[in-house]
N, C-alpha and C positions, 0 to 999 in steps of 0.2 A: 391561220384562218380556220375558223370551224366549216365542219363537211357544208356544204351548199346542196347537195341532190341526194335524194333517197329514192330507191326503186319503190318500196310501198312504206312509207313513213306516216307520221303524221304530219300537220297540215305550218309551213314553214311560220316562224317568229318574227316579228317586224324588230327590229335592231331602235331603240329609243334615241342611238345618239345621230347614227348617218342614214336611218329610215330602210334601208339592206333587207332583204328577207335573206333567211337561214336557217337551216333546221340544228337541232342540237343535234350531238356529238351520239354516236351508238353505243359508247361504249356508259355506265350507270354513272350514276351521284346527280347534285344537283344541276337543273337544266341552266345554260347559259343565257343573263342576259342580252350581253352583247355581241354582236359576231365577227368580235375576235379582239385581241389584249391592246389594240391601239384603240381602238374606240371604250372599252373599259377604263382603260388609261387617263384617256382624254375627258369622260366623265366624271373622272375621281376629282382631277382638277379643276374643273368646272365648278362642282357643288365645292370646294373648298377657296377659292377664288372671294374676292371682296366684290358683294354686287353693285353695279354702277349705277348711280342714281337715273332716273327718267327723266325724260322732259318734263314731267309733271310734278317732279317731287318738288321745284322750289317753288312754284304757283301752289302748291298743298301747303306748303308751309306757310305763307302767305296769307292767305284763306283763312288757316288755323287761327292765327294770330286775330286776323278783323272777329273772325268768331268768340275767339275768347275776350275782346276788348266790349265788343257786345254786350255778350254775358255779362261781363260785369257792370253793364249798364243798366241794364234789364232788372239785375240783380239790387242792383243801388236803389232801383226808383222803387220796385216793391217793397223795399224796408223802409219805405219813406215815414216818416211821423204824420205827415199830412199830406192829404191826395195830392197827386200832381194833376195839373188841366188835363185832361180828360184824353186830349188827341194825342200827348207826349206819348204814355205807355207804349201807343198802339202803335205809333210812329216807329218805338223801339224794338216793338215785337215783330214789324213786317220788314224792317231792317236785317235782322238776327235769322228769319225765316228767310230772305234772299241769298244771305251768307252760308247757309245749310243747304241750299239747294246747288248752289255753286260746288261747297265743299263736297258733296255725293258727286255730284256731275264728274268733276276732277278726280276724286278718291277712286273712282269707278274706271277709269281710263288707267290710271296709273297701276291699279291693279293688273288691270289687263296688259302694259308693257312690264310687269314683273313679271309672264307667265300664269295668270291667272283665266280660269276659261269663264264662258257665259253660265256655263252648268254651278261654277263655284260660285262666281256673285249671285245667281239665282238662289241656291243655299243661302246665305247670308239676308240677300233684299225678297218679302213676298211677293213676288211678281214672277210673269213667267219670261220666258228666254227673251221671244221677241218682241215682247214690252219692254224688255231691260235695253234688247239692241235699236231701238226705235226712241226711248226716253235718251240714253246715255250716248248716242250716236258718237263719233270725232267730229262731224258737224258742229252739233249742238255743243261739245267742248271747245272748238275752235270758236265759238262766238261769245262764252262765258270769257273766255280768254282777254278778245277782246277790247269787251263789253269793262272786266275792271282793268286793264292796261289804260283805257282811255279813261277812266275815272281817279286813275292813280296819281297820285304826284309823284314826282321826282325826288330823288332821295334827299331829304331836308338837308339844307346849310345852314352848319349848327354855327358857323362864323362870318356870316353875313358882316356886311359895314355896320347895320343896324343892329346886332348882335353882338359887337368886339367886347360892349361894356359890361356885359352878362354870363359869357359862357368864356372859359379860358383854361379846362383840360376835362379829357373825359374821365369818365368816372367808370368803376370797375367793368367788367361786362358782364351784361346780367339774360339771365335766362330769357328766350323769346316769350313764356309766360309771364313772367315778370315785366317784360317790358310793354306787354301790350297790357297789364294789368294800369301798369302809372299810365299810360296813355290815358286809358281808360275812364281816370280817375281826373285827370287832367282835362277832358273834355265832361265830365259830371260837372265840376266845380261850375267852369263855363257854362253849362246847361242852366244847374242853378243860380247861377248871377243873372242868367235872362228873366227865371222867372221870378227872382225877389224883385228885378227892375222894376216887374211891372210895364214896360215897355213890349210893344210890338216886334217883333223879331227884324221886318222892312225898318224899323225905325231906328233900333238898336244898329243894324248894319249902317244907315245912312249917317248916325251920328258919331260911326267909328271911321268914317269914310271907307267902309270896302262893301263888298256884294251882297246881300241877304243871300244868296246861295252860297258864298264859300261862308258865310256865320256859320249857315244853317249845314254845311258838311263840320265844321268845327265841331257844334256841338252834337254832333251824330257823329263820332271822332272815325268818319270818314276822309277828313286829311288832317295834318300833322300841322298846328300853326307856328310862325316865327316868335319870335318875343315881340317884336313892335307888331301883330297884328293881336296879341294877347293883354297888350297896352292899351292899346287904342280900346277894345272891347271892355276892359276892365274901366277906365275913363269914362266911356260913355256911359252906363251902367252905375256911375260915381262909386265907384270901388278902390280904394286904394290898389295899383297895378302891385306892390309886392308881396298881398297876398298868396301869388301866383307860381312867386320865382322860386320857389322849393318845389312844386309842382312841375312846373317847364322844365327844368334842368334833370327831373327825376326819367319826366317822357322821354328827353332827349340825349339820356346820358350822357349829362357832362356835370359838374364842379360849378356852382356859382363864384363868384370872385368878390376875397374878401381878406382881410389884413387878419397876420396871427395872432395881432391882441386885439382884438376892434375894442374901440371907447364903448362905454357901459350902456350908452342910450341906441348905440348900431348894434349891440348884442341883443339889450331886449327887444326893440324891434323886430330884428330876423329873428328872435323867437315865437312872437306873438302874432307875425304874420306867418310864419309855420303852422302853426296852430288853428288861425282861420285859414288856410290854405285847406286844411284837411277836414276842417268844421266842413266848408261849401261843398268836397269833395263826398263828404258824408250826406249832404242833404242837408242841411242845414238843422239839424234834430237839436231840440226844444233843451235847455242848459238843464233845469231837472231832469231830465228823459238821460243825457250826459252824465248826471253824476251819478244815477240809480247804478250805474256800469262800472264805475269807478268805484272798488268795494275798497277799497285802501286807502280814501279819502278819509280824512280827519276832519272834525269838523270846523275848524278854525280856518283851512284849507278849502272851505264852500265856496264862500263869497270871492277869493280869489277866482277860482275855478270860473264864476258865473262870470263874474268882471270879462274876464278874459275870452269869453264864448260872445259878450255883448257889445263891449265901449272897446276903442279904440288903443288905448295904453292903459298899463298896469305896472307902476312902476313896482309892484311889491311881486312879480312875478317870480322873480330869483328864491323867493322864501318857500314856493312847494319843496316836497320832497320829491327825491330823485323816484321812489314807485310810486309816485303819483303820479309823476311826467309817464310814467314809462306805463300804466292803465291807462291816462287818458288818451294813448296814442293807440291804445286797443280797442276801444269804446270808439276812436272817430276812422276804424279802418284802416290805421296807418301801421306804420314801421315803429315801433319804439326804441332801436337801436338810431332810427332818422332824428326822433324828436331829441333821443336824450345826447347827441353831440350839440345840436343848437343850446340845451340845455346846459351841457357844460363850459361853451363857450361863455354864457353870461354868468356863471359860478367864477370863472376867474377873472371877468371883468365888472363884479361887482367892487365899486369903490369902498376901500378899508378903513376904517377911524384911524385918525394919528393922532399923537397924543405929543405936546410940544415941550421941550426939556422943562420950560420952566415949573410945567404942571407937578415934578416931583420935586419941588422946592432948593 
């Protein structure tokens, strides 16, 4: 233990680890932190220690996630080719603006059970101390808290009864960026099938039989829907629901379920509904607007391309080339490693000429 009393010294050091007053040592060199080699000790190992997360870090992370699926809603409708109704944007910007203020509320707590003081977040937010401690209280996080607990669902069952025929192994695991991105994306498509319906949103929910509030969280991908409530929505809207099923399975990583050779006409279909899955996902942007993007397009390779943005089947689908699959899946926001496996799958279930012995005489 370092000296503790001095007849006329200066004025004692508060010890950082056990709060101890103690004067340094009389004899020169640098003056001592701590007052004395256990509490030195005990410091060393402290800062080299793995720090343990907060109460708050998995609600941050959470947060993070709604904000970035947000974003890329926000982000989707302003590239839009053509306005959306007017109330949409604003509906997504005062969305994206609730999740922000959540996210600071919580950020701001969290900080502070790492050791952070009101002087450091003051630095950082322009405000002064006790504005900070009166905005960001533990009250007012206790009730953010809450406030999304009770708006949360429950962790989605990705194998529901009504599920079995649809999802049947997961699929890699992917970054929580990534995964709120396909979410993301997964409730745009949804957004825009509302508004090509042309249907009312009360109307659309009643003739998918479920709530106009959970549509309306669907498409504000404030919860995570099943495959039969994505059916149902796709149905009433007159949308073919497989559209969708590249989409749903991406949200909820998993593997849709499907035969190692599928016959030629279940290949090009899961391609061409791939393809409008990511069209709706995009907004639905104009087929020339589409191929202006696609600089590797040939031009023999247009009319396919349109065909397939517009009408239903294209049996000459198989005949793009493989970087033209792989641009057009850049140009509608997607994955082009996603499009070009659907892609290959119908390259090897494209049916081959035979040719019957007699023909070589």
């Amino acid at each position: 233990m370092y000296p503790t009393t001095r007849a006329d010294g200066p004025r004692p050091r508060t010890c950082p680890r056990c709060g101890g007053e103690f004067f340094r040592n009389i004899r020169g060199g640098r003056p001592p932190t701590y007052c004395s080699s256990r509490c030195r000790s005990a410091a060393f190992r402290a800062r080299r220690a793995v720090p343990q997360p907060t109460a708050y870090a998995h609600e941050l992370s959470l947060i993070g996630q709604s904000v970035a699926a947000r974003a890329s809603l926000v982000s989707r409708a302003a590239s839009l080719g053509q306005p959306a109704p007017p109330a949409d944007p604003l509906r997504a910007g005062l969305a994206l603006q609730r999740d922000l203020d959540d996210y600071l509320t919580i950020a701001v707590r969290e900080a502070l059970e790492r050791g952070a003081s009101w002087s450091d977040i003051a630095e950082v937010m322009p405000a002064g101390i006790s504005s900070l401690k009166s905005r960001f209280s533990a009250a007012r996080a206790a009730h953010v808290l809450r406030a999304r607990r009770a708006r949360r669902p429950g962790a989605p069952s990705l194998l529901t009864d009504e599920d079995q025929a649809v999802a049947v192994e997961r699929a890699p695991a992917a970054s929580a960026q990534d995964r709120a991105a396909e979410r993301g994306a997964l409730a745009s498509a949804l957004s825009h099938l509302h508004r090509r319906s042309g249907l009312p949103l009360r109307r659309l929910a009643d003739k998918a039989d479920l709530s106009a509030s959970y549509v309306y969280r669907l498409l504000a991908a404030e919860r995570f829907p099943s495959w039969t409530a994505v059916e149902r929505i796709a149905k009433a809207a007159d949308r073919t629901p497989a559209d969708f099923l590249d989409l749903w399975h991406r949200a909820h990583g998993t593997t849709p379920a499907q035969p190692e050779k599928p016959p030629h006409e279940e290949a090009l279909a899961a391609f061409q509904a791939t393809v409008r899955g990511l069209h709706l996902a995009a907004g639905c942007p104009a087929a020339d607007d589409v191929l202006d993007k696609v600089a590797t397009c040939a031009r023999w390779e247009e009319p396919l391309l349109t065909a397939l943005l517009t009408t239903t089947t294209v049996p000459q689908a198989h005949l793009l080339r493989e970087e033209t699959v792989a641009a057009l899946a850049a140009a509608l926001c997607g994955d082009p490693a996603r499009l070009k496996a659907r892609w290959d799958t119908l390259q090897h279930a494209v049916p081959r000429p035979t040719v019957s012995a007699g023909a070589f005489g």
